[in-house]
LOLOSE-346444 format. One record per residue (C-alpha): residue in three letters; x negated, y, z negated. Coordinates in steps of 0.25 Angstrom, whole numbers, plus 2048, in hexadecimal, padded with zeros to 3 digits. Last residue first. Layout:
REM residues N
ALA; X; Y; Z
...
END
This chain:
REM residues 308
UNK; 7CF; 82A; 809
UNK; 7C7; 82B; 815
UNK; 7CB; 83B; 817
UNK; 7CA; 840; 825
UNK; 7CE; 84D; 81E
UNK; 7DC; 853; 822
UNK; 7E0; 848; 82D
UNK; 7DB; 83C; 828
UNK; 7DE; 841; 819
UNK; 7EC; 843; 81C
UNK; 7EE; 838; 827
UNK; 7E8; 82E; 81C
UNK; 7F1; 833; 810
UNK; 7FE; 833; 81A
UNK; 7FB; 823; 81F
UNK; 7F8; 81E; 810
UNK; 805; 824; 80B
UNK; 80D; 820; 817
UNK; 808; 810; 814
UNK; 80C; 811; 805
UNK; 819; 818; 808
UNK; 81C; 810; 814
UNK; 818; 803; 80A
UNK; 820; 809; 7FE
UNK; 82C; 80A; 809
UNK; 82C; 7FB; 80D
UNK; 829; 7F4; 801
UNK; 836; 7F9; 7F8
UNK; 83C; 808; 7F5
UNK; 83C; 807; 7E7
UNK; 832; 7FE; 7E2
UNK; 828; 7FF; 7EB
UNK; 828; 80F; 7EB
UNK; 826; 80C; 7DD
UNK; 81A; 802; 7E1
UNK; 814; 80E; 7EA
UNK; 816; 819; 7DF
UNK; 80E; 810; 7D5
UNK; 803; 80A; 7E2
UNK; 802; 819; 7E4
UNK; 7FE; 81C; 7D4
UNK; 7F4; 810; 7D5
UNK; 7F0; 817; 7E1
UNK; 7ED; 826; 7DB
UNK; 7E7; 81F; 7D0
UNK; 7DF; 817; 7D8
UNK; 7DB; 824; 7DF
UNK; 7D6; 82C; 7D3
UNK; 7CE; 822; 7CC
UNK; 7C5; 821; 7D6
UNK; 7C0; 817; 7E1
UNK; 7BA; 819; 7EF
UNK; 7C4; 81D; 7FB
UNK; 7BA; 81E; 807
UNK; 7AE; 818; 802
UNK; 7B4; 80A; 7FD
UNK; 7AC; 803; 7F1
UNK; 7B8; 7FA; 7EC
UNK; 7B8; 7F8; 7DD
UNK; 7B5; 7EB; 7D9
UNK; 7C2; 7E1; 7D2
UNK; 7BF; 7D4; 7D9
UNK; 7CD; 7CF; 7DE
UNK; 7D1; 7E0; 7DE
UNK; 7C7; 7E6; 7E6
UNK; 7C8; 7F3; 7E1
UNK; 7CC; 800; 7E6
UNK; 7D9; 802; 7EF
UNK; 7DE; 7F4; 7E7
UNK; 7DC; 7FC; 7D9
UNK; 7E9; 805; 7DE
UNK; 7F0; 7F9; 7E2
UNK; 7EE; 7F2; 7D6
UNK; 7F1; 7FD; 7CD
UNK; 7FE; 800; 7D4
UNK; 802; 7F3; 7D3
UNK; 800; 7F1; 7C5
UNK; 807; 7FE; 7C2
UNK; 813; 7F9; 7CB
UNK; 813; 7EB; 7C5
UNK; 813; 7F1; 7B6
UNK; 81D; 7FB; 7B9
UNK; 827; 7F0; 7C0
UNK; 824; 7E6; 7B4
UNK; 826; 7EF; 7AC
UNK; 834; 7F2; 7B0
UNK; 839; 7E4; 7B2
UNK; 836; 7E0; 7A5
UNK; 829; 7D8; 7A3
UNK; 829; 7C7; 7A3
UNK; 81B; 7C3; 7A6
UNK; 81E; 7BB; 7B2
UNK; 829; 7C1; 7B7
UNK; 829; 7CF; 7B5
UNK; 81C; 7D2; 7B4
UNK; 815; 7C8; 7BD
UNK; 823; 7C8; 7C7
UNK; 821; 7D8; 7C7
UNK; 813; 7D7; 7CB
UNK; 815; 7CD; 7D6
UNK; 821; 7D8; 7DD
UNK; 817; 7E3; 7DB
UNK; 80B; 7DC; 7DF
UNK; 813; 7D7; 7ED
UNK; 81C; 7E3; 7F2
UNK; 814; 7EE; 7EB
UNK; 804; 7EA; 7EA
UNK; 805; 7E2; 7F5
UNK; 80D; 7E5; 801
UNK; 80B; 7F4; 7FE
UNK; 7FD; 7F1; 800
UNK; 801; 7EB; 80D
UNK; 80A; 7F5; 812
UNK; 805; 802; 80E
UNK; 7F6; 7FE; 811
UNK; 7F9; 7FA; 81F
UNK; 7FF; 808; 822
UNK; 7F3; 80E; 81C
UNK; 7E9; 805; 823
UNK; 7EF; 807; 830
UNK; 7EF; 817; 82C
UNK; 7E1; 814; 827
UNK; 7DD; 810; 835
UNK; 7E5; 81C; 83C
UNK; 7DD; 825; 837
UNK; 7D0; 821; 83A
UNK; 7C5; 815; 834
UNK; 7C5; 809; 83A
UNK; 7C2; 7FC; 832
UNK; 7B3; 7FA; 82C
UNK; 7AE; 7EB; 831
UNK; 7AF; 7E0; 82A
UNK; 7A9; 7DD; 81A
UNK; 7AB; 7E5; 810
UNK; 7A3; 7F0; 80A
UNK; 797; 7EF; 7FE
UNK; 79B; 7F9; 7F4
UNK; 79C; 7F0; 7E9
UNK; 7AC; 7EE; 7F0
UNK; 7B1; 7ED; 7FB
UNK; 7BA; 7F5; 806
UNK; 7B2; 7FE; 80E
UNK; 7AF; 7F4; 818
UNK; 7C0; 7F4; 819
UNK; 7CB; 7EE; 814
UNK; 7D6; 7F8; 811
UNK; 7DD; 800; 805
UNK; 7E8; 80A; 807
UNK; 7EE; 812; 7FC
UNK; 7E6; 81F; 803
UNK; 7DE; 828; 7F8
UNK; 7E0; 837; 7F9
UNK; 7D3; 83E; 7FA
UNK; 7D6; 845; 808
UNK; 7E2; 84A; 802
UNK; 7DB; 853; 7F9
UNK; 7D5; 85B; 805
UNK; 7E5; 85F; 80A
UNK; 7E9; 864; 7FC
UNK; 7DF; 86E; 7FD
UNK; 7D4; 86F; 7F5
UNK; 7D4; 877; 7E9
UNK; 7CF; 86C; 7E2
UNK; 7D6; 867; 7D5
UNK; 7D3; 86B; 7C6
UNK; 7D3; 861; 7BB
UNK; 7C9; 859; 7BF
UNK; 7BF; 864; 7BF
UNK; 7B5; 85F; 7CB
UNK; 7AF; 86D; 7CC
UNK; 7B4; 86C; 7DA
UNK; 7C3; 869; 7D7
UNK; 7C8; 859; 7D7
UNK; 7CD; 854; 7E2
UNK; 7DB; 851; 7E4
UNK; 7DC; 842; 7E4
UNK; 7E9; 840; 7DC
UNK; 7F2; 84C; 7E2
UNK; 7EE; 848; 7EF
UNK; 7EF; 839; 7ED
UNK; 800; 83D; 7E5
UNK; 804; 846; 7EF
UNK; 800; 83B; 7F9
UNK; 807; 831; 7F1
UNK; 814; 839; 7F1
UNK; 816; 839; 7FF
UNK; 816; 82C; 802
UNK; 824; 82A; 7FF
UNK; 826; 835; 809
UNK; 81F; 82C; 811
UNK; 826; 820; 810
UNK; 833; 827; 80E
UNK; 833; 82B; 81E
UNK; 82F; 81F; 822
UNK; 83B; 819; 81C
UNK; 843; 826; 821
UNK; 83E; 822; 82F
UNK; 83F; 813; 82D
UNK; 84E; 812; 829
UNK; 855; 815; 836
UNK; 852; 808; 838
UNK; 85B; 801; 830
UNK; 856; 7F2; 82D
UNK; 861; 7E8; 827
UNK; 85D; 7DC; 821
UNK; 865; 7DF; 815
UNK; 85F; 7DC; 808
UNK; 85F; 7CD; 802
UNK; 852; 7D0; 7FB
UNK; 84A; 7C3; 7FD
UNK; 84C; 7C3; 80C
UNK; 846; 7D2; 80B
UNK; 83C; 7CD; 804
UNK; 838; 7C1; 80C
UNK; 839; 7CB; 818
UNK; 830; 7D7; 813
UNK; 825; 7CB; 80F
UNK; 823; 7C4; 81A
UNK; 823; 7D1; 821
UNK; 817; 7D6; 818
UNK; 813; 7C6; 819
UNK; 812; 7CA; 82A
UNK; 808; 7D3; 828
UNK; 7FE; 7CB; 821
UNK; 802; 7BE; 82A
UNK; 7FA; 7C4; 837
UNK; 7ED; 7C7; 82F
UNK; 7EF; 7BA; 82A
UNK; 7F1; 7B2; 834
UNK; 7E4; 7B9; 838
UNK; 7DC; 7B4; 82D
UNK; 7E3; 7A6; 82B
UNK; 7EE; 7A5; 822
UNK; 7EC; 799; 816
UNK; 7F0; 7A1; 807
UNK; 7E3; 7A6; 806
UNK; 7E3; 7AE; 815
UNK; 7F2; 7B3; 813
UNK; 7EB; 7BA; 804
UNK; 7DF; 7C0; 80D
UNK; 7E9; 7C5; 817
UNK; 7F1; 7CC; 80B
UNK; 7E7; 7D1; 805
UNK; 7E1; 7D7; 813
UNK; 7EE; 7DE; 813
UNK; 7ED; 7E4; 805
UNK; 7DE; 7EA; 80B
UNK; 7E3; 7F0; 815
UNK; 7DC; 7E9; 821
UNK; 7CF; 7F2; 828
UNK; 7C7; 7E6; 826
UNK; 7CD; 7D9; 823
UNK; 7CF; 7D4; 831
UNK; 7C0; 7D5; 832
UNK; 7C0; 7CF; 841
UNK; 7CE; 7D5; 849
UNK; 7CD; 7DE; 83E
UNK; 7BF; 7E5; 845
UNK; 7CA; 7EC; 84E
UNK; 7CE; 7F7; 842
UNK; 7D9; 800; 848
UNK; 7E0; 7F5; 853
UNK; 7E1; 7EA; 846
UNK; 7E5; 7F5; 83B
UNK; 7EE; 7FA; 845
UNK; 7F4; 7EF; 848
UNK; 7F8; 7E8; 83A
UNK; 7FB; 7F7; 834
UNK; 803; 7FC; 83E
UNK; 80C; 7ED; 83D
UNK; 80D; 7EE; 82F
UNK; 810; 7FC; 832
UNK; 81C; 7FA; 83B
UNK; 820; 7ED; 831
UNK; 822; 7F7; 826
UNK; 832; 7FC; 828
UNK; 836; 7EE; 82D
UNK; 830; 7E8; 823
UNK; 833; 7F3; 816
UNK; 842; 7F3; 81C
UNK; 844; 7E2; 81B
UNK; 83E; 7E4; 80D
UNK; 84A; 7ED; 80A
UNK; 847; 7FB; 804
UNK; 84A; 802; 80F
UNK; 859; 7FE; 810
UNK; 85B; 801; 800
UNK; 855; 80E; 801
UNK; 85C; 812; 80D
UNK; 86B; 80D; 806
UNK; 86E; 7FF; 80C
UNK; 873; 7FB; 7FD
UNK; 870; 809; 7F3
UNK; 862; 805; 7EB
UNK; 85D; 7FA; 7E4
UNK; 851; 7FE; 7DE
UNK; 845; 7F9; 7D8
UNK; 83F; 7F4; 7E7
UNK; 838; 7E8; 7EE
UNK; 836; 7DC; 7E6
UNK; 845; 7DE; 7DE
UNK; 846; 7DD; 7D2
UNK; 84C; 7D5; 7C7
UNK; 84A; 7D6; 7B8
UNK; 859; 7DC; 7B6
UNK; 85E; 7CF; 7BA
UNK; 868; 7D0; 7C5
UNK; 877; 7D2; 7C3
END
């Protein structure tokens, strides 16, 4: 019988042996599931923005520009790393597939319904941005709400998707390189790139770290230590959106600046996404994350050429 302290990196529950759930909570599922859009995200960022072929920074979600800056300190050159980035998400997948001892075997007829339960999954959270960021009335009463219709408040839902871009700094003064391009079909690359790498971090990694602080190190039960790690990962992912997080300042971006209202909504996100997490693995809660990012840019492109 195993110790009641023990879990497992990818999910909470065991659930019926070679059941859907079971299947598509595999790590070996999440790689074979994500690798399309790792592979979307990796082209399309290169064909989208051109100037990456010199500012390779620019245009990069942000957690994916992490992780190249973090295989440039431990000894990979520039464009190794750039190559290498992707390839530790399959790193990654494999070592914890080979650490689980699951079955290998990959049905697929499992992709539709898993693309399926990405975006239903998704679902709530734009109930959740609309419902959050409805404008205030005209005689800004708080306590009343517009008579807007409900297609005009989704242009003020915030996205879950951070990049590096000129707009990106801090003090006001913008970054360095060149502005990536604008359109529909950018942010869709960033969106796709946003689900899997942030997802990489502040679920599969932070999570996972957080839980051996608490649990390990400090000595909490099991329980706390999984509230604590997913409010403490939430927090950070939401203050990620917004502030420089190795110096602390507030970034000065014009298209999504800073209030109160949209890092609650994405410290609430980073909560639902880390019980996502927990119950359905890696795999699903970066569909879920990617579909939500995806559906809130088509809806405010489409409705109100919304920037947000």
């Amino acid at each position: 019988m195993k110790h009641k302290n023990n879990y497992k990196t990818s999910q909470l529950f065991n659930f019926a042996q070679d059941s859907y759930l079971e299947r598509t909570s595999r790590p070996i599922y999440a790689l074979i599931f994500l690798l399309p859009f790792i592979i979307f995200y990796e082209l399309g960022t290169l064909f989208i923005n051109t100037n990456l072929l010199r500012q390779y920074w620019q245009g990069r979600v942000v957690a994916f520009s992490w992780m190249q800056r973090f295989l440039e300190y431990v000894g990979f050159g520039s464009k190794l790393a750039w190559v290498a980035t992707p390839l530790t998400v399959v790193v990654i997948l494999i070592g914890l597939q080979l650490a689980s001892r699951k079955n290998w075997r990959f049905w697929w007829g499992d992709i539709g319904p898993m693309l399926i339960e990405c975006i239903l999954l998704a679902i709530p959270l734009i109930v959740l941005g609309l419902v959050l960021n409805s404008p205030a009335a005209p005689n800004d009463d708080p306590g009343r709400f517009s008579a807007k219709p409900a297609a005009v408040q989704l242009a003020e839902m915030p996205r879950c998707a951070h990049i590096v871009s000129e707009n990106t700094s801090v003090d006001g003064q913008p970054g360095d390189g060149h502005t990536p391009a604008t359109g529909l079909l950018a942010d869709i690359v960033t969106a796709i790139g946003a689900g899997i790498y942030e997802e990489l971090i502040f679920r599969l990694i932070l999570i996972c770290l957080l839980m051996l602080l608490f649990q390990d190190v400090l000595g909490l039960s099991h329980n706390n230590s999984i509230i604590l790690s997913v409010l403490v990962s939430a927090a950070l992912f939401s203050a990620y959106h917004h502030v420089d997080l190795f110096s602390g300042q507030i970034y000065q971006v014009q298209t999504d600046p800073f209030n109160w209202t949209k890092f609650g909504f994405r410290t609430m996100a980073g909560v639902y996404f880390a019980v996502v997490f927990a119950i359905r693995g890696f795999g699903i809660t970066a569909g879920t994350h990617a579909f939500y990012d995806v559906i809130a840019t088509i809806l405010n492109a489409v409705f109100f050429n919304s920037g947000n």
